[in-house]
C-alpha atoms as a printed R data frame, in Angstrom:
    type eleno elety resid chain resno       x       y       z
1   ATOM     1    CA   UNK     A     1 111.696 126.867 123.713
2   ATOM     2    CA   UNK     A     2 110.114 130.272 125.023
3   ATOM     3    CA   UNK     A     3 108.115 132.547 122.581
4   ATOM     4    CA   UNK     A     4 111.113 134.612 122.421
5   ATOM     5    CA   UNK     A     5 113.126 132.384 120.674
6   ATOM     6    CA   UNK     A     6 110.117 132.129 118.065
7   ATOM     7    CA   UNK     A     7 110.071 135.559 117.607
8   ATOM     8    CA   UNK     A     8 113.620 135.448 116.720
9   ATOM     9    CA   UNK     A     9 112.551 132.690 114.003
10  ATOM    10    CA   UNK     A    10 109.915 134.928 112.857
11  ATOM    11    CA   UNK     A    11 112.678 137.356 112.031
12  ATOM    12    CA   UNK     A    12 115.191 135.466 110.659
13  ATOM    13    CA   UNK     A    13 112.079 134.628 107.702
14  ATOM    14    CA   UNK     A    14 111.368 137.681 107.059
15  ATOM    15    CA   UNK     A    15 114.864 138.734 106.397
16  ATOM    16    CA   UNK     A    16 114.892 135.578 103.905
17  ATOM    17    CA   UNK     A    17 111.911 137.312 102.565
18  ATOM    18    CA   UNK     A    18 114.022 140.310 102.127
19  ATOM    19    CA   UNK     A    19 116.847 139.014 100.816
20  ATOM    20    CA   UNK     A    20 114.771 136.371  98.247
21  ATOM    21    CA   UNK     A    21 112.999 139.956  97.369
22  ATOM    22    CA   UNK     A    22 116.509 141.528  96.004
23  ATOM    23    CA   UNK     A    23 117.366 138.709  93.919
24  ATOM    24    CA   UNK     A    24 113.805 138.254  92.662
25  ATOM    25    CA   UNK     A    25 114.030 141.830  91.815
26  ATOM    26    CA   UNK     A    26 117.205 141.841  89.973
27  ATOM    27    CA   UNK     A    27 115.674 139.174  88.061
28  ATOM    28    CA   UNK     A    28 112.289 140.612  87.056
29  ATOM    29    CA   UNK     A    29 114.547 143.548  85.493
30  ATOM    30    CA   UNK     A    30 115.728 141.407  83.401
31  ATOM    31    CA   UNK     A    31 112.504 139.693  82.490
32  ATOM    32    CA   UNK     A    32 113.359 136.165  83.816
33  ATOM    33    CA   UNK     A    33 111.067 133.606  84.082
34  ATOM    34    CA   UNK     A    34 111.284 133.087  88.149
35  ATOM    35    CA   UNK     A    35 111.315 136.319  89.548
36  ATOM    36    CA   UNK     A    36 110.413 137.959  92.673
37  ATOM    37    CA   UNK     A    37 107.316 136.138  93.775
38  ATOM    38    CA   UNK     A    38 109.576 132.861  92.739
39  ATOM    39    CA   UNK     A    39 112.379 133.907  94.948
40  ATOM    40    CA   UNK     A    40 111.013 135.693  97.432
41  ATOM    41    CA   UNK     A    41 108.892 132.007  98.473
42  ATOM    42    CA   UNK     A    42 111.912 129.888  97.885
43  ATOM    43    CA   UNK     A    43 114.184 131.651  99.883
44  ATOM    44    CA   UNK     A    44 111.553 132.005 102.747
45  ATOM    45    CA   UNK     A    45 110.741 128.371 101.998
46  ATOM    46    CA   UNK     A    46 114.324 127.416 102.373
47  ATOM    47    CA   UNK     A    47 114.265 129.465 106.369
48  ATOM    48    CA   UNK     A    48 111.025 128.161 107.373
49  ATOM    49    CA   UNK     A    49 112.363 124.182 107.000
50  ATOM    50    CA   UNK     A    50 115.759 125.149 108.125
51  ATOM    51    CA   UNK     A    51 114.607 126.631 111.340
52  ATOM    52    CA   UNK     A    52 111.848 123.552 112.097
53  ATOM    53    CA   UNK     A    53 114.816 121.203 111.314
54  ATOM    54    CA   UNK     A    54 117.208 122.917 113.336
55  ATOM    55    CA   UNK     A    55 114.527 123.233 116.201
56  ATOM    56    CA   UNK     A    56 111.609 121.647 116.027
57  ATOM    57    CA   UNK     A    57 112.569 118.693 117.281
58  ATOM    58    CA   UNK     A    58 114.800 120.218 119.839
59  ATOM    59    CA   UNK     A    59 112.002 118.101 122.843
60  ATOM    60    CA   UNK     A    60 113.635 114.585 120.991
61  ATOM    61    CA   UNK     A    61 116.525 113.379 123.231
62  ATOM    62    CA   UNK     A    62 118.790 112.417 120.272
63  ATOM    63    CA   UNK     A    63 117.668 113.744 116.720
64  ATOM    64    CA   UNK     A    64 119.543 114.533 113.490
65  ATOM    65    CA   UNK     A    65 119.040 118.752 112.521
66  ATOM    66    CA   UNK     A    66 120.162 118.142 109.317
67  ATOM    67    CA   UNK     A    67 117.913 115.358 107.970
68  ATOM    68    CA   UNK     A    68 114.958 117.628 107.203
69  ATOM    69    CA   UNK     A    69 117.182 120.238 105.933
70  ATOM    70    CA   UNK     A    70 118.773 118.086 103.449
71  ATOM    71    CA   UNK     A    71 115.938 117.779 101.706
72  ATOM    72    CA   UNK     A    72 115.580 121.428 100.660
73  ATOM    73    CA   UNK     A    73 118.495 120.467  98.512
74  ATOM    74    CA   UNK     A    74 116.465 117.511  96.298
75  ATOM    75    CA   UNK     A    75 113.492 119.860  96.103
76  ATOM    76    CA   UNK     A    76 114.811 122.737  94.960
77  ATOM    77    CA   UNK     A    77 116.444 120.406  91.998
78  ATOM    78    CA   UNK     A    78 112.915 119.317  90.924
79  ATOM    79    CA   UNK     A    79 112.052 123.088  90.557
80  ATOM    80    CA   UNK     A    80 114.800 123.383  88.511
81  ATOM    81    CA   UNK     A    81 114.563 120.672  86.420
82  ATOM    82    CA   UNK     A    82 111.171 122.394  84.903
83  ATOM    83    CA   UNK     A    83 112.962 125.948  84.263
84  ATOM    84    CA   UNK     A    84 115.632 124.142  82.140
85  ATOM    85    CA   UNK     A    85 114.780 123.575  78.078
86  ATOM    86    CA   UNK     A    86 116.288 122.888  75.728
87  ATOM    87    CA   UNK     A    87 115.524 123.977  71.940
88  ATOM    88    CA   UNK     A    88 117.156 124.106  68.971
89  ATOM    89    CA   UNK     A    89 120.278 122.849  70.239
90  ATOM    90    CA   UNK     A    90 120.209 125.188  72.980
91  ATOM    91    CA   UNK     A    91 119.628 125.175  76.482
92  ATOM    92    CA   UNK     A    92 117.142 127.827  78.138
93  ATOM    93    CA   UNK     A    93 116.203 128.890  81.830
94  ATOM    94    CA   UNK     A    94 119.911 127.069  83.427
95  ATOM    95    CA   UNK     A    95 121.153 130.323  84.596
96  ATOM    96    CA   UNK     A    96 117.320 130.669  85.989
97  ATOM    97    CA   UNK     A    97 117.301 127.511  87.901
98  ATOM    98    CA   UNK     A    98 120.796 127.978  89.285
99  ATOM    99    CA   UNK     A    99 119.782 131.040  90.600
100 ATOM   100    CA   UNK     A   100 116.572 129.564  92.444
101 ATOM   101    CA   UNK     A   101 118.927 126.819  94.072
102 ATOM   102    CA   UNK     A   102 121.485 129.263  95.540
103 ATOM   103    CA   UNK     A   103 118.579 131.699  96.822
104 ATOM   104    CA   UNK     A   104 117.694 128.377  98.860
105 ATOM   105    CA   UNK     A   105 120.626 128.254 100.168
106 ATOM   106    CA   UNK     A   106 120.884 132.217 101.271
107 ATOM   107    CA   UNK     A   107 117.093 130.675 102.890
108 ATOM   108    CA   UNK     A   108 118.970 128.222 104.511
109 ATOM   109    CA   UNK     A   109 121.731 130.296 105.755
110 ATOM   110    CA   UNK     A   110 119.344 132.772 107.201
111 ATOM   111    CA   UNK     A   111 117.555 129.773 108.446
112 ATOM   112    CA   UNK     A   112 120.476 128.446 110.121
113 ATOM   113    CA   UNK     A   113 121.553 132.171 112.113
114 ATOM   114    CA   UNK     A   114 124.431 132.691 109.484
115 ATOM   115    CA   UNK     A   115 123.265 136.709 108.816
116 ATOM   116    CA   UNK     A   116 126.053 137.981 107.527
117 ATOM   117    CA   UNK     A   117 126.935 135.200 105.401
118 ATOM   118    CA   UNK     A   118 123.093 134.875 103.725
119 ATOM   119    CA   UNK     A   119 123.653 138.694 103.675
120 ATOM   120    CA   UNK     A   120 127.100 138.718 102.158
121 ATOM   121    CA   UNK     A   121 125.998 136.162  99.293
122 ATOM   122    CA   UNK     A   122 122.828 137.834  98.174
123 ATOM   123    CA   UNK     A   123 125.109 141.076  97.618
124 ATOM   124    CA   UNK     A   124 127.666 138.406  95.928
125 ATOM   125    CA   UNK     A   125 124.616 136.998  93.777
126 ATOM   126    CA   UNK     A   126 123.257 140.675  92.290
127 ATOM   127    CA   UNK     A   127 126.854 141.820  92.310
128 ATOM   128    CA   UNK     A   128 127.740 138.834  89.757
129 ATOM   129    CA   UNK     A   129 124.647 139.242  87.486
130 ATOM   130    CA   UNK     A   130 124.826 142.583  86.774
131 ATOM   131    CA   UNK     A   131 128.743 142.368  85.998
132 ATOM   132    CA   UNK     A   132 127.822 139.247  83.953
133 ATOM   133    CA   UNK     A   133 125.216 141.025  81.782
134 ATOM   134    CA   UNK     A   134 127.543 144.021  81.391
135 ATOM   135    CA   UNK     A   135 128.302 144.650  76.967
136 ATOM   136    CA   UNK     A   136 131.565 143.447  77.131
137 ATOM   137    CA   UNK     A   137 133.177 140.316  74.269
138 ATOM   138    CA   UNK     A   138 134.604 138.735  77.418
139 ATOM   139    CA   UNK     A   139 131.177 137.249  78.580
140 ATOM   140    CA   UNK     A   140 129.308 137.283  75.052
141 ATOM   141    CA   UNK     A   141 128.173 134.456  74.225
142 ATOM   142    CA   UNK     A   142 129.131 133.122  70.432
143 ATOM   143    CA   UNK     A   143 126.648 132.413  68.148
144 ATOM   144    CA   UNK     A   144 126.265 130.061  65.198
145 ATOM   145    CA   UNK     A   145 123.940 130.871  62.350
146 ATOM   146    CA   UNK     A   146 123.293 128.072  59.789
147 ATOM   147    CA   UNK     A   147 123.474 129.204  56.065
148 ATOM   148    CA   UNK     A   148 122.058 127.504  53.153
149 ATOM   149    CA   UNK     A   149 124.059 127.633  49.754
150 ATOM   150    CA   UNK     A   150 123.262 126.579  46.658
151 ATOM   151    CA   UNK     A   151 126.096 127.258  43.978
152 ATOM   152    CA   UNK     A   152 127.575 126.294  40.502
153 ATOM   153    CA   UNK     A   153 130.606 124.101  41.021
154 ATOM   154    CA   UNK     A   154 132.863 124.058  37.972
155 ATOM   155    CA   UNK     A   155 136.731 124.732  39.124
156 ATOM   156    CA   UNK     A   156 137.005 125.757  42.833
157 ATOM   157    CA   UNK     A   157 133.923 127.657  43.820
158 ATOM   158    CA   UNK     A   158 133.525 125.967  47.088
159 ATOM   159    CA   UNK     A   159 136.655 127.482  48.057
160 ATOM   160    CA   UNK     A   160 135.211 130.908  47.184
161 ATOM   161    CA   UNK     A   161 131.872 130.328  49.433
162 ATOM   162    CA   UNK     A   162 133.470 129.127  52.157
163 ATOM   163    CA   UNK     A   163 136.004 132.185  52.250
164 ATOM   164    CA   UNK     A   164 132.747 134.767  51.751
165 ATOM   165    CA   UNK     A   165 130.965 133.333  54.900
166 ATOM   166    CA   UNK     A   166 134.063 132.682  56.782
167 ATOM   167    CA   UNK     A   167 133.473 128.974  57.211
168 ATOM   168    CA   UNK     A   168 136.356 126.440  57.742
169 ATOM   169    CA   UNK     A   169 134.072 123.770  55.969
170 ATOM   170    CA   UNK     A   170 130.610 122.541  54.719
171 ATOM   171    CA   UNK     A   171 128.451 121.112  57.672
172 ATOM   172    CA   UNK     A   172 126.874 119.441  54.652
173 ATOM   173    CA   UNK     A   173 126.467 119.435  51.032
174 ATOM   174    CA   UNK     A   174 124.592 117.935  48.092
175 ATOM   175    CA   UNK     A   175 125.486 117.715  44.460
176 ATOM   176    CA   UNK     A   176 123.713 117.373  41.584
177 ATOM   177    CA   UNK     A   177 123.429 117.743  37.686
178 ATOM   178    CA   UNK     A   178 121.508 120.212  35.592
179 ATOM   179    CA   UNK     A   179 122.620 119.162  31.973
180 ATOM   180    CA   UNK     A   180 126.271 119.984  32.119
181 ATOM   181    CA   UNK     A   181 126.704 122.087  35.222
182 ATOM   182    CA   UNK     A   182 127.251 120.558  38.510
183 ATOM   183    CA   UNK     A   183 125.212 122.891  41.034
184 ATOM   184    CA   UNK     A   184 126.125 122.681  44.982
185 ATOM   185    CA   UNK     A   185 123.824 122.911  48.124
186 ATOM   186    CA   UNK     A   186 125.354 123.349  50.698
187 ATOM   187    CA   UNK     A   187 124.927 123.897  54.653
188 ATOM   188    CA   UNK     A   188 127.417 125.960  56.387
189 ATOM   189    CA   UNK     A   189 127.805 127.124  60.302
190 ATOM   190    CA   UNK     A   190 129.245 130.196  61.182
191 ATOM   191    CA   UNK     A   191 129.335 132.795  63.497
192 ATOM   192    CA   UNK     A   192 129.058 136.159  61.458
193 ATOM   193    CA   UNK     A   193 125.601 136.751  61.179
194 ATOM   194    CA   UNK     A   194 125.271 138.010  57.834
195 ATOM   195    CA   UNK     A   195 123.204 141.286  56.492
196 ATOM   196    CA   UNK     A   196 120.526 141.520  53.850
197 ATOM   197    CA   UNK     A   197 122.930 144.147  51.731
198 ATOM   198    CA   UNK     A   198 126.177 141.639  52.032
199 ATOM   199    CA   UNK     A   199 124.263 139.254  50.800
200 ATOM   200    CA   UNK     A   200 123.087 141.044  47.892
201 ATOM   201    CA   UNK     A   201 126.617 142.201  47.157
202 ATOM   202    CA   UNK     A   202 127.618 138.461  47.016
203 ATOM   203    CA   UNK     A   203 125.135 137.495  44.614
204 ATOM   204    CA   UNK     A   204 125.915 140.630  42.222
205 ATOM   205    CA   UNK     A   205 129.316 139.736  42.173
206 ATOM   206    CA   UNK     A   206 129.663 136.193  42.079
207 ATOM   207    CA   UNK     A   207 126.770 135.281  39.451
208 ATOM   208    CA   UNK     A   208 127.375 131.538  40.127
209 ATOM   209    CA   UNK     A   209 125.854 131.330  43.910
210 ATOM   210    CA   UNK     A   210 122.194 131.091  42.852
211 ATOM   211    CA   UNK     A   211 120.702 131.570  46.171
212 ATOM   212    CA   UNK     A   212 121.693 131.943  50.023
213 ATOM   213    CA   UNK     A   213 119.385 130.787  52.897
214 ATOM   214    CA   UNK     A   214 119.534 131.230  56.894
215 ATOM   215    CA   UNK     A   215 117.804 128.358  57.987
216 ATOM   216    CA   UNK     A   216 116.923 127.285  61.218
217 ATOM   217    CA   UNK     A   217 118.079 123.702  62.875
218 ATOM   218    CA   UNK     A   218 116.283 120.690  61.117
């Protein structure tokens, strides 16, 4: 191996540091938690071991180019692990961490002399993110908002709450007595998210729902 050949390595990193620099961007637009220092170093990260597996050891008669490679693979998954929470039944930082594992492999490709595949997939990679986060129903994601009820039950109320906040059934409910009316609380899930004047229309015109609550998760 000649110096030339290393200064063909040299390159080949700091076109991963190019390419991890677009996606990093893209993300720090968005206000992501990894973003272009994140995948600027993984992606060059992902090079640098490619290249010293796929050559360092190139003076060893018989020598396996993937074995030091193949652990980019198990690292990159710890990284990930710590961008993924989860919180109140749902999960945060996935899309993140997903991200950060395929910019290693764009590192890897680059790594590896594939240009205009590492090329190719970073344009792939921005391309899908921004048509992902486009406004459109298609790729909005549905959300549930819990509702508290409490009600008078004396013929078929329930039936009337559950048609006002569009809920096939109660998640839960509790019953009790207050001298001879039966009151109802109730939890429901749905996935109109209610306003504060909709409410107050439901409570002036159905006098037996005492109170309604968004709660969070228990």
């Amino acid at each position: 191996m000649d110096w030339t050949d290393e200064v063909i390595y040299l390159l080949r990193i700091l076109l991963s540091l190019g390419l991890g620099f677009c996606i990093g961007f893209e993300r720090k637009l968005r206000f992501k938690e990894a973003g272009i220092r994140t995948h600027t170093i993984v992606c060059a990260g992902a090079a640098l071991i490619m290249v010293v597996s796929k050559y360092g050891f190139s003076d060893i008669a018989e020598y396996d180019a993937s074995r030091v490679a193949a652990q980019i693979v198990s690292g990159i998954g710890f990284i990930g692990a710590g961008m993924i929470i989860y919180r109140k039944m749902a999960i945060y930082g996935l899309t993140t961490a997903a991200g950060v594992w395929a910019t290693a492999g764009v590192g890897m490709a680059v790594g590896s002399g594939l240009y205009i595949v590492s090329v190719g997939t970073t344009i792939l990679l921005i391309a899908v993110q921004c048509v992902m986060h486009i406004k459109c129903r298609l790729f909005r994601t549905k959300t549930y908002w819990k509702v508290r009820v409490r009600f008078e039950q004396t013929e078929n109320e329930s039936e009337t709450v559950r048609e006002l906040f569009a809920a096939d059934h109660f998640e839960r409910i509790q019953t009790v007595r207050e001298g001879e009316i039966m009151v109802c609380d109730a939890t429901i899930n749905t996935d109109k998210n209610f306003t504060a004047q909709y409410i107050a229309e439901i409570l002036k015109t159905h006098p037996f729902i005492r109170s309604v609550e968004r709660c969070g998760d228990e």
